[in-house]
Legacy VTK file of the C-alpha trace (Angstrom):
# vtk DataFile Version 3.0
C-alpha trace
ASCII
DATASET POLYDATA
POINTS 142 float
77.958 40.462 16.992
74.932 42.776 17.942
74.738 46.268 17.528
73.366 48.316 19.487
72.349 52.301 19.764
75.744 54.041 21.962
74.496 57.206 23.521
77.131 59.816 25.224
76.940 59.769 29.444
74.729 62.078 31.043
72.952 61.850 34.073
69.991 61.868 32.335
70.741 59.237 30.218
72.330 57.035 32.841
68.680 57.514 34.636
66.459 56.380 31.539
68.914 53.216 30.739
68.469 51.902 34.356
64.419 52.692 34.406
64.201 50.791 31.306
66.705 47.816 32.125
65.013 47.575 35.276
61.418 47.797 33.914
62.976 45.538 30.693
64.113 42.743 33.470
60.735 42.751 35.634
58.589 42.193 32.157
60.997 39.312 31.132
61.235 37.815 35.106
57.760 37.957 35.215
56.762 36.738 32.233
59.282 33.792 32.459
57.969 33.040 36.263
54.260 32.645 35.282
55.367 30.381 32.009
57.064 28.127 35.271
53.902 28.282 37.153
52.332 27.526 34.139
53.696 24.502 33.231
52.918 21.028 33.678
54.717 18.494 32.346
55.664 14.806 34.032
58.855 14.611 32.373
61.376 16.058 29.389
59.663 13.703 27.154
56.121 15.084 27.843
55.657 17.184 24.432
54.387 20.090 27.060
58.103 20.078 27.909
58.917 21.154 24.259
56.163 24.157 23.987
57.484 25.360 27.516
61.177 25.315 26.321
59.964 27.035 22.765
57.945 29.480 24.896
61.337 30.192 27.287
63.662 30.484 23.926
61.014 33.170 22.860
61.105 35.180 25.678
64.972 34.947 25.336
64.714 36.047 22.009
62.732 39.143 22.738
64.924 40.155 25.288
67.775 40.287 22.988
65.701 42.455 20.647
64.092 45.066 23.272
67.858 45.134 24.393
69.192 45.826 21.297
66.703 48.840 20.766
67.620 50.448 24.423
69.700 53.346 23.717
72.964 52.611 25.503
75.023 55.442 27.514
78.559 54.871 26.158
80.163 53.581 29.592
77.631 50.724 29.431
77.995 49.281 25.867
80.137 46.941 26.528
78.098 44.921 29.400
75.194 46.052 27.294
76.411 44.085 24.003
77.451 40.881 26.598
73.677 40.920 27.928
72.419 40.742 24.647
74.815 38.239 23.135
74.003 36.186 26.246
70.102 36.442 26.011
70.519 35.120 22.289
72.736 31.970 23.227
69.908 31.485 25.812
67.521 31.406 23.004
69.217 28.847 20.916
70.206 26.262 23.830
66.860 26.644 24.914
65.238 25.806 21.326
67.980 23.027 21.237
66.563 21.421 24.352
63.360 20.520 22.442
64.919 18.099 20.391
65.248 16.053 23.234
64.750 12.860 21.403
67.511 13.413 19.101
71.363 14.068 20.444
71.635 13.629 23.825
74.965 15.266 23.687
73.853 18.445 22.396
71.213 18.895 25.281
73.390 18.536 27.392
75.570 21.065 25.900
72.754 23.171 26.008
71.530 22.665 29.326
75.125 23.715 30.179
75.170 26.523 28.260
71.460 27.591 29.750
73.017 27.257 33.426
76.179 29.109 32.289
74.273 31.786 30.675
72.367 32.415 33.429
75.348 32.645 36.084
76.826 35.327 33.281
73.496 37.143 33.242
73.925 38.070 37.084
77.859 39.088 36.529
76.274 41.109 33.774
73.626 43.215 35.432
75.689 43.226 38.707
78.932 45.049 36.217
75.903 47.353 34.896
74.557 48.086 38.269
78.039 48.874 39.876
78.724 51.127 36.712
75.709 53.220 37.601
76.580 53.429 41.021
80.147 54.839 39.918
78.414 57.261 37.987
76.042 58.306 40.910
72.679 56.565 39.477
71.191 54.603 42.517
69.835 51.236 41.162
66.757 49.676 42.763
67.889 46.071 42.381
66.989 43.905 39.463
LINES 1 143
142 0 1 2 3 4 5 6 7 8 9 10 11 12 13 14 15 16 17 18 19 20 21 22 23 24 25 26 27 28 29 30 31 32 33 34 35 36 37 38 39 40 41 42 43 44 45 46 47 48 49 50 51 52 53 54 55 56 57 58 59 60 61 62 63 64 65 66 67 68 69 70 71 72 73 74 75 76 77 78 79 80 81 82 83 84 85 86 87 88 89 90 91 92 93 94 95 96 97 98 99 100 101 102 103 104 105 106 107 108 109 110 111 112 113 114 115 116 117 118 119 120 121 122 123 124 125 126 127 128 129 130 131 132 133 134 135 136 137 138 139 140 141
């Protein structure tokens, strides 16, 4: 289970965690956008395939860790802790995908588990989002 930093509520707090998730999701969206303009690969069996899936389980991975070193207003932990736990499973179905030639089974299972993930990840920063509104914090969207 990840830890993370829990910081009391405060309006100014609120404000700083939803500049830096926003600003946090941007870098990540972006980044992940030009590594899918970037690529070029014919097919899942094109070894371009596997550096663009090792390069997307990276950026996974960071996320996780830049999320686990946000400070965390208390009323946001829990969503907080879910992002994080879900950017990490996104990391390791995405480096399971480039074992393609191995089990079949298990990419699927981890395409599945990429596709859930990423459903989860917009219930996630759509619970966040709504908290902040509750507590009066305006959200740009991310």
């Amino acid at each position: 289970k990840s830890k993370i930093i829990v910081i009391p509520d405060s309006d100014n707090t609120l404000r700083s965690y939803n500049e830096n998730i926003i600003r946090m999701h941007n870098k990540y969206q972006n980044l992940a956008n030009n590594l899918s303009a970037q690529a070029k690969f014919e097919d899942i069996s094109d070894p371009k395939f596997k550096t663009f899936m090792i390069s997307i389980a990276n950026l996974y991975a960071q996320a996780a860790k830049e999320l686990q070193n946000l400070a965390t207003p208390v009323s946001l932990a829990d969503n907080h802790i879910k992002l994080i736990n879900n950017y990490m499973s996104s990391s390791e179905a995405a480096g399971a995908v480039t074992n393609i030639d191995q089990d079949p089974i298990k990419i699927f299972t981890a395409l599945n588990i990429l596709a859930k993930n990423g459903e989860q990840d917009t219930v996630l920063i759509s619970n966040i989002q709504v908290t902040l509104l509750t507590k009066g914090i305006i959200t740009n969207s991310i």
